[in-house]
N, C-alpha and C positions, 0 to 999 in steps of 0.2 A: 459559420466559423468553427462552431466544436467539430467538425465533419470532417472539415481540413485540418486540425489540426491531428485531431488522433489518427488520420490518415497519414499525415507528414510522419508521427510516430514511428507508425507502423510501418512505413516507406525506409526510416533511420536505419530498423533493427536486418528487414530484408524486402527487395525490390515487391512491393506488393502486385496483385495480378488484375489486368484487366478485367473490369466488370465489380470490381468490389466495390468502389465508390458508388455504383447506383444502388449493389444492393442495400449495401449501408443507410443511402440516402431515401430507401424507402420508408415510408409513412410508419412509423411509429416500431420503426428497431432498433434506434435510439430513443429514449429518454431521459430526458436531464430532470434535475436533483439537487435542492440545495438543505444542507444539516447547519444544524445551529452549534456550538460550542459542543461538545460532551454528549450531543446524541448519536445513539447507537446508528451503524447501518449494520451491522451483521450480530447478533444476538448469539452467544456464546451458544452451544449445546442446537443453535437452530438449522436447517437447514438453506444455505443460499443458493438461490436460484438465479444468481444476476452475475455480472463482470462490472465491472464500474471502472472506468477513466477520470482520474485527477483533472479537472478542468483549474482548479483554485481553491488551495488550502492543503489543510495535513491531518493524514489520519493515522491513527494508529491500531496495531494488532495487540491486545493482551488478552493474560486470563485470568481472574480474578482468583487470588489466594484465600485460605480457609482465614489467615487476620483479617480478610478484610481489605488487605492491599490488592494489589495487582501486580503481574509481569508483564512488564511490556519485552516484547519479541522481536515487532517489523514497525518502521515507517515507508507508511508512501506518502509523497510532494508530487506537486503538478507536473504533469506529460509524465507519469506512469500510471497504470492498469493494476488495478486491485482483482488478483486471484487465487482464492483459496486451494489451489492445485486438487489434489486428490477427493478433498471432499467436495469442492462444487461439479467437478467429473463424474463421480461418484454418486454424488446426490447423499452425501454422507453429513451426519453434526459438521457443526464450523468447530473447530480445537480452541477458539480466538474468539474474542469478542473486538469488532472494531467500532471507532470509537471518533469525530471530530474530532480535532485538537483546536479549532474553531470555526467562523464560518467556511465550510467548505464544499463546492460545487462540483458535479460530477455526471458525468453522460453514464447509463448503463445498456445495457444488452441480455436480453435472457437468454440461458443458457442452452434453450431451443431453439433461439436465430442461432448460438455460434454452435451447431449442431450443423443445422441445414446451411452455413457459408462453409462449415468443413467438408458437407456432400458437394458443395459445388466447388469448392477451392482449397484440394486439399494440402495444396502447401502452405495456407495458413497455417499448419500444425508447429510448424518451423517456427516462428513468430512464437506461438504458443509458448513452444519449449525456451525460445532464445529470453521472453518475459519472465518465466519460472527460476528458469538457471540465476538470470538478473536479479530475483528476488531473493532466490536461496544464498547466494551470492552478499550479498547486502546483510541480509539476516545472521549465518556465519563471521561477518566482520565485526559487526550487533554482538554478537553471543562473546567472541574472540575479547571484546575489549571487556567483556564482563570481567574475564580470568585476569587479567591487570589491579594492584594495589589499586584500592580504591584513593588512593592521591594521585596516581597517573590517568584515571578514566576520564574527566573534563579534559584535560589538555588532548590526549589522544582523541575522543569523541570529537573536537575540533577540527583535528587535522584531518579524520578521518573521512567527516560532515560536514563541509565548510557551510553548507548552504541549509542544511538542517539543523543544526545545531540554534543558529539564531533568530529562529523562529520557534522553536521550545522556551516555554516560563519555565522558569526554578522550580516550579512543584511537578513537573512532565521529565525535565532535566533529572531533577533529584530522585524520583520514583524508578527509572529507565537503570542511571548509574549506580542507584542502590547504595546512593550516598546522604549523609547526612548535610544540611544546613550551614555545618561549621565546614566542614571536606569543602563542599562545595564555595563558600564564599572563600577558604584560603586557596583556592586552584584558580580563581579567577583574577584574586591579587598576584597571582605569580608565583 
């Protein structure tokens, strides 16, 4: 079932090619992965060697401020692909620390199977980029609503997020919009 579905995926974004589905479906180029609430899978400053598929749940990108807080950046939610672009290419620090937002499940791929499906299929690249763009994409709308009064960022983060927004608690919500307690509860009375 995870095989077909990241495939269906990757089928959405562009016509995928004959012969991917076996090799995917070889013995141990996937592995699935389940995180508990607030555990890490990519450790700020570390090196990631994997790709990871949202199977169920939600994770997010931040990076811990000198208070003590955090920036959050990027969310992914299921049937999207977690890729740190240039440093996992690279083999470079992650910029981002991510993070569960609770239990969440996820197929991953090391980044020397999608090395060796690029020698055999290389318009996989296409995908690659069309995932990136998705993201950068996503993350610019993220950033965009920062520069908004903080009394318009809930109502906007709704419109913008239908399906993310309501699965964030108030303390993910509040930390993201860089709003207070009171912002936040009068934006939600209207």
């Amino acid at each position: 079932m995870p095989l077909k579905a990241i495939l269906d995926y990757l089928d959405s974004l562009h016509p995928i090619p004959a012969g991917l589905p076996e090799t995917l479906g070889r013995a141990n180029v996937l592995q699935g992965l389940t995180l508990r609430k607030n555990e890490c899978l990519v450790a700020h400053g570390s090196r990631n060697t994997r790709a990871f598929y949202v199977k169920k749940g939600l994770l997010k990108a931040s990076v811990p401020q000198a208070d003590g807080r955090e920036q959050i950046y990027l969310f992914w939610e299921p049937n999207e692909i977690v890729v740190l672009d240039g440093p996992f290419f690279r083999n470079e620090p992650s910029p981002w620390q991510v993070t569960a937002l609770g239990t969440t499940r996820l197929e991953s791929i090391a980044r020397s199977d999608v090395d060796g499906i690029y020698a055999s299929f290389p318009q996989l690249r296409e995908h690659t980029d069309t995932i990136l763009r998705q993201q950068v994409e996503k993350r610019d709308k993220l950033i965009q609503l920062l520069r908004e009064p903080k009394g318009r960022r809930y109502a906007l983060f709704q419109r913008l997020f239908p399906t993310l927004w309501s699965q964030l608690d108030n303390a993910t919500v509040r930390a993201f919009l860089d709003i207070s307690d009171k912002t936040l509860n009068r934006s939600k009375r209207g």
